[in-house]
N, C-alpha and C positions, 0 to 999 in steps of 0.2 A: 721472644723466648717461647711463648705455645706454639708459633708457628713451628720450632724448633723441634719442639718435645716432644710435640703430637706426627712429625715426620717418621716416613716408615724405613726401619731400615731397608737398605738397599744391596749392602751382597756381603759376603762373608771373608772379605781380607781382612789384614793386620788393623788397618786404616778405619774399615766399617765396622769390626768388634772393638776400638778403640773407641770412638765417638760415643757405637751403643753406652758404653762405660759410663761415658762423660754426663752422657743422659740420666745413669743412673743414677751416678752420685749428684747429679743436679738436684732431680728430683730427692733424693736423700735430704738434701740442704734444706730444701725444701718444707719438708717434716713428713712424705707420703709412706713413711716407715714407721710412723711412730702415730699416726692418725688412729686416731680410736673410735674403731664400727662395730659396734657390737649388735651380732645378729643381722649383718646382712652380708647372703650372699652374693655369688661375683655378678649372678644373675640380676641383682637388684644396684648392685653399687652402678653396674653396666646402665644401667635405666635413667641411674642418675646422669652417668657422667655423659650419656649422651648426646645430652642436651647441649654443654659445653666447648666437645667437640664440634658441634656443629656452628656453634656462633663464631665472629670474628672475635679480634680481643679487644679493639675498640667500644663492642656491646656489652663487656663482661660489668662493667661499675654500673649498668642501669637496672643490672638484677637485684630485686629487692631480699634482706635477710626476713628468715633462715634459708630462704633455698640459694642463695651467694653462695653459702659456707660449706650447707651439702652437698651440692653439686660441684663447686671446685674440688674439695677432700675425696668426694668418689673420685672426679676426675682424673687427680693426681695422682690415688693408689692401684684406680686401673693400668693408667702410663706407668708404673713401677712395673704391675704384677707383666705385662707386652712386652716391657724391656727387656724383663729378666729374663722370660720367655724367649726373646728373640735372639740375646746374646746366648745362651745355652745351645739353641738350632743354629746359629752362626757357628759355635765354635766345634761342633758336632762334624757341621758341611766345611769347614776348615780341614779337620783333620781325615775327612775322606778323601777330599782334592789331594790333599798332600800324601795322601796314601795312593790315590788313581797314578799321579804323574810318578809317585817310586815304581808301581806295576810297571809303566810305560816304559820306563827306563830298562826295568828286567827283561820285558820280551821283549822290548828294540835288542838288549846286549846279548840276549839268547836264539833270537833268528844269528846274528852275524856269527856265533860262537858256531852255529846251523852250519852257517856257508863256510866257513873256515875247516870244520871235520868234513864236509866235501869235498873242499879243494884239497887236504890233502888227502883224502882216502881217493879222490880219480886220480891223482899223482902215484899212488901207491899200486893202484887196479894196472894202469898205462906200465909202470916198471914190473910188474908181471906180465903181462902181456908180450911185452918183450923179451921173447927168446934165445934171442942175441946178447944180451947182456948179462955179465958175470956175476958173479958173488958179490965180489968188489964193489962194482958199481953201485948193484942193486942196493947195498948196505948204504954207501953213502945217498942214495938218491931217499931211501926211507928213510934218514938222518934227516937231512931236509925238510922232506914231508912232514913230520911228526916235532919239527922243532917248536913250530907255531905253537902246538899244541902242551905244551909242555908247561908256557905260563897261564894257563888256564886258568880259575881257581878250581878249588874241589865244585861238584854238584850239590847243590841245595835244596829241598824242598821249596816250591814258588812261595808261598806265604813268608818262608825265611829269609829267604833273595829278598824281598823287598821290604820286612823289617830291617834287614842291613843294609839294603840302598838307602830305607833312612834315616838312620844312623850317620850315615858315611857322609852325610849333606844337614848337617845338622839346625845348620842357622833359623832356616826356617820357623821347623817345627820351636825350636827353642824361644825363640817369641812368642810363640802360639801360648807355649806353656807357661810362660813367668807371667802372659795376661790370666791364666786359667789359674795360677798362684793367687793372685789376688781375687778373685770371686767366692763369694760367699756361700761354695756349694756345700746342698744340704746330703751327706752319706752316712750311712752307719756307722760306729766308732769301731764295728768288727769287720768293715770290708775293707776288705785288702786295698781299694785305691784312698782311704782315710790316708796309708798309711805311708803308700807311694807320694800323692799329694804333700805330707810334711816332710819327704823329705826333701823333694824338690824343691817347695819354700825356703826349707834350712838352706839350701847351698845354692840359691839364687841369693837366698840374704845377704850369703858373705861371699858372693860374686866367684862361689866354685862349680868348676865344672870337670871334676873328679870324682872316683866314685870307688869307696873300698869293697874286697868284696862281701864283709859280712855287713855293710850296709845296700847288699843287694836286695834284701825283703822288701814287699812279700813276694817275691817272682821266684824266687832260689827253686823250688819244688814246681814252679809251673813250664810249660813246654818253652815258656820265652828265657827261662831262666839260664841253658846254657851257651845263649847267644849272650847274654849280659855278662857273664862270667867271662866270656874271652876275651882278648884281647888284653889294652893295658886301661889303665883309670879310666882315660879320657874317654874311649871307645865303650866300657864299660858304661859309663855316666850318658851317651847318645843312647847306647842302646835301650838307660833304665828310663828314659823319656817317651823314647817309644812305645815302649808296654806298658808306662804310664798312659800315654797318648789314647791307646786301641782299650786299655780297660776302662778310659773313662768314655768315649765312644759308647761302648757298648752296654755301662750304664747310665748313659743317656736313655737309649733305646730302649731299654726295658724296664728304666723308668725310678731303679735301682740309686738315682743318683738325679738331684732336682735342684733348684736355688733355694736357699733356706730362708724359711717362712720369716715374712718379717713383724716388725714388733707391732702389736696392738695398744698401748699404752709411753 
């Protein structure tokens, strides 16, 4: 089990933020949540627990008390405080990945959308060009041309193309998020993803993936909000994961949104 605990994670899939998980509530079982250090910092708990990491666990029963008890306790709530750390920057690099490979997806589908207004617009330049050719023809020959283009979708600003590419591939990120339901993050009771977060909880609870629209807060008034609004429930409900997804991102980043401090007593 130290060998275990004390391993670092290793990358940031479903599979790797799951384990970190497993570590944590090990560690939780454990008691490193509820260990009581008063007055020292991480600076010092670090100092203790060093020593620990470094021994095998065969040496651990020949340390004589009190340094046994100090040095295991620091140990343990350092391996919390690394965890929780690591599972936050996992789930951070999760939801970029999954954001790079929706980008990927839009400029691969908007180079061919490229070559397709080419082909038919050199189709269209060539039936001019041609002076020979009637009205008639030319009419059906630009019916042709312009058919392709017809099922297009409308143009979208890049950042909204690939909020809706992930949307439209939802499975994913939806794992991502029901592991991110269960974390103990620590945010303000006034910021807007407080609020996102409960709701996604509520309708993982009862295994819904619908979404009304006046349960679209808080996004209704932000730029993401009229992409949530279209479509029908289901479409609604990817898209409010999404902007779930990008606001808690981005209070990661700025620090705005942390794992919540755990117990001292």
């Amino acid at each position: 089990m130290l060998d275990w605990l004390r391993a670092p994670a290793k990358g940031f899939g479903r599979n790797d933020i799951q384990m970190m998980q497993s570590r944590i509530t090990e560690l939780q079982s454990l008691g490193a949540d509820r260990l009581a250090l008063p007055n020292l910092t991480v600076g010092r708990i670090r100092l203790h627990a060093v020593r620990i990491a470094r021994q095998k666990a065969a040496t651990l029963s020949r340390l004589t008390e009190p340094r046994r008890t100090v040095e295991i306790g620091c140990w343990l709530r350092l391996q919390l405080l690394e965890a929780t750390d690591a599972v936050l920057m996992q789930t951070g690099r999760r939801i970029g990945q999954l954001w790079s490979q929706a980008r990927n997806t839009v400029e691969e589908r908007a180079l061919n959308e490229l070559k397709l207004y080419r082909s038919s617009l050199g189709i269209m330049i060539g039936a001019l060009d041609d002076r020979q050719m009637i009205d008639a023809e030319f009419r059906q020959v630009a019916l042709r041309a312009m058919q392709p283009l017809r099922s297009l979708p409308a143009t979208k600003g890049k950042v909204a193309a690939i909020r809706v590419q992930m949307s439209e591939a939802p499975s994913r990120l939806r794992a991502l998020m029901q592991q991110v339901c269960t974390l103990p993050i620590d945010v303000a009771a006034a910021h807007p993803l407080q609020q996102a977060l409960e709701t996604l909880a509520s309708k993982y609870s009862k295994r819904q993936t619908d979404l009304m629209e006046w349960e679209c807060e808080p996004f209704l008034r932000s730029p993401s909000g009229a992409a949530i609004l279209g479509g029908n429930p289901g479409q609604r409900f990817a898209a409010f994961e999404v902007a779930t997804a990008m606001l808690l991102k981005r209070a990661l980043r700025n620090g705005s949104a942390s794992w919540r401090p755990a117990k001292t007593g």
